[in-house]
N, C-alpha and C positions, 0 to 999 in steps of 0.2 A: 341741327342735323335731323332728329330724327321729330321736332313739331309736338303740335298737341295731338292729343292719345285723341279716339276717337271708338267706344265702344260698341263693340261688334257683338249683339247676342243672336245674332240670327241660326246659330248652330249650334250642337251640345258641348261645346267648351266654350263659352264667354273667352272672349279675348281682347283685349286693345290693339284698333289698326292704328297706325302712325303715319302722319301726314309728310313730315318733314322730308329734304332732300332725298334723305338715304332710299324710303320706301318710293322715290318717282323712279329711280333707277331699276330696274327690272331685266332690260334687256343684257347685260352684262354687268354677271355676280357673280364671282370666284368663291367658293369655298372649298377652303383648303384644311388638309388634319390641325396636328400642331404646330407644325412650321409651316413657313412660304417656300414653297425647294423652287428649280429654276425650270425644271421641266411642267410647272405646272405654270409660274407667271410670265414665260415668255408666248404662249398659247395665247396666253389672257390677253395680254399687249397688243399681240395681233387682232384679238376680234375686236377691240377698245379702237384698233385704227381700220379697221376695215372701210367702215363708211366713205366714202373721199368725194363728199360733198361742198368742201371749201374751194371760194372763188377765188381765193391768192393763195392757195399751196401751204397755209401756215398750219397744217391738221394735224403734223407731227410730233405735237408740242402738248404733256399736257401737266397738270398740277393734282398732285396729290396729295391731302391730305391724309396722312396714315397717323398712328400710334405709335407710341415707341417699340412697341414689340413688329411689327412690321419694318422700321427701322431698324432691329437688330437681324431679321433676316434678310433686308437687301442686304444689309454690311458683309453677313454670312456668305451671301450668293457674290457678292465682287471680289472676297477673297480665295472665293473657289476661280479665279481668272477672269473676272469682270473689270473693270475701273468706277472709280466713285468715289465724283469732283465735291467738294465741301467749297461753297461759296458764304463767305459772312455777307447778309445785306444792311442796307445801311441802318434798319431797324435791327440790329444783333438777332436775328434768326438765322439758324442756320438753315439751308437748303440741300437737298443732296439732290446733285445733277446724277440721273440714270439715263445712259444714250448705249442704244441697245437698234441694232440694223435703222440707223435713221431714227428713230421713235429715241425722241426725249421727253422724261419724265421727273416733274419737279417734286422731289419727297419734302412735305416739310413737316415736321412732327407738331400733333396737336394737342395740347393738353388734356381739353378737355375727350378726347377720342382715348387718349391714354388712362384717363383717369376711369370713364364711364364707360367706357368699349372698347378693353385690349385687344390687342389683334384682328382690329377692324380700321379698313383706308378709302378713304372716298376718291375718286380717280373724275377727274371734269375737265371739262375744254370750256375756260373761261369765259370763250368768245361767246360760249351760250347758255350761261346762265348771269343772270340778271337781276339787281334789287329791284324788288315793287313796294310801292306804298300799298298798306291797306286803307289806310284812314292818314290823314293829312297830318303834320306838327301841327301841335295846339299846346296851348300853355295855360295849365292849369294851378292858379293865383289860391296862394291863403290857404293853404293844404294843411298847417302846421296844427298842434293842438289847440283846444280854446283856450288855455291856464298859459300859453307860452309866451315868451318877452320877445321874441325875434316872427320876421314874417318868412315863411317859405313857399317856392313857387317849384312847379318844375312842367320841364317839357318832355310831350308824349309822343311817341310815333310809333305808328306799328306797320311793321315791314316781313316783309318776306321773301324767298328765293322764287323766283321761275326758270324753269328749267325748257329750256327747248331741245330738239334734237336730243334725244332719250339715249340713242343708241352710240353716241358720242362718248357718253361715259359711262364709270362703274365704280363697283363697289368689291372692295376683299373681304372676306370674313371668316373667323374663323370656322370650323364643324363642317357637318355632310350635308350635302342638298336635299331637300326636303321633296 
């Protein structure tokens, strides 16, 4: 998600910028206090669908990766009179279908978002983002120690997201906008 750090000393606080997914997302960022209430992520929804640049109508659709704590405040917001469908797929993950005026939204809890970034959920239109190669598979032979009885080999790739159409998707996070 959020890549290799990439440090910034051009200004009087040294900082690390970050490359990964989260920071290409810029155009729609929710930050919200400590909960998600409903008057603030149904706004968001909509500017998350605004764009209506798709050639088959399929823009209503998107995948969220959120935290568990983002996970306990949809739950919160469908039992204030929402609905919120629990699909097992055939990988035992759970999914939570959120379908809100047309706009469905696939929540699926991410461990590592839960573990390293509570109450943060990355919000994407699959359609446009994309693995890239950076450097090809290659397979690198005889890695093992010199003293060892066994041979070891492994294979390397280095990959990355590309993100098109920016304003497609977004991100939740917890705190006030900066």
């Amino acid at each position: 998600y959020r890549g290799d750090g990439i440090l910034d000393t051009t200004g009087a606080d040294p900082r690390t910028t970050l490359t990964g997914v989260i920071n290409q997302i810029t155009s729609n960022v929710l930050y919200y206090g400590s909960s998600l209430a409903a008057t603030s992520l149904f706004p968001f929804m909509t500017n998350v669908h605004a764009p209506k640049y798709a050639t088959d109508g399929k823009m209503s659709r998107r995948l969220v990766l959120a935290s568990a704590g983002i996970l306990n405040d949809i739950n919160n917001i469908a039992m204030a009179n929402r609905r919120v469908n629990e699909i097992v797929t055939v990988y035992g993950m759970d999914v939570t279908k959120f379908v809100w005026a047309g706009r469905t939204w696939d929540f699926v809890e991410d461990p590592i978002l839960s573990d390293l970034m509570p109450g943060w959920a990355v919000i994407v239109q699959p359609r446009y983002i994309k693995l890239r190669e950076f450097r090809p598979t290659r397979i690198e032979a005889n890695i093992q120690a010199n003293d060892a009885d066994y041979f070891k080999d492994q294979l390397l790739t280095e990959l990355g997201l590309e993100v098109t159409l920016e304003e497609l998707h977004g991100v939740m996070r917890p705190g006030v906008a900066p």
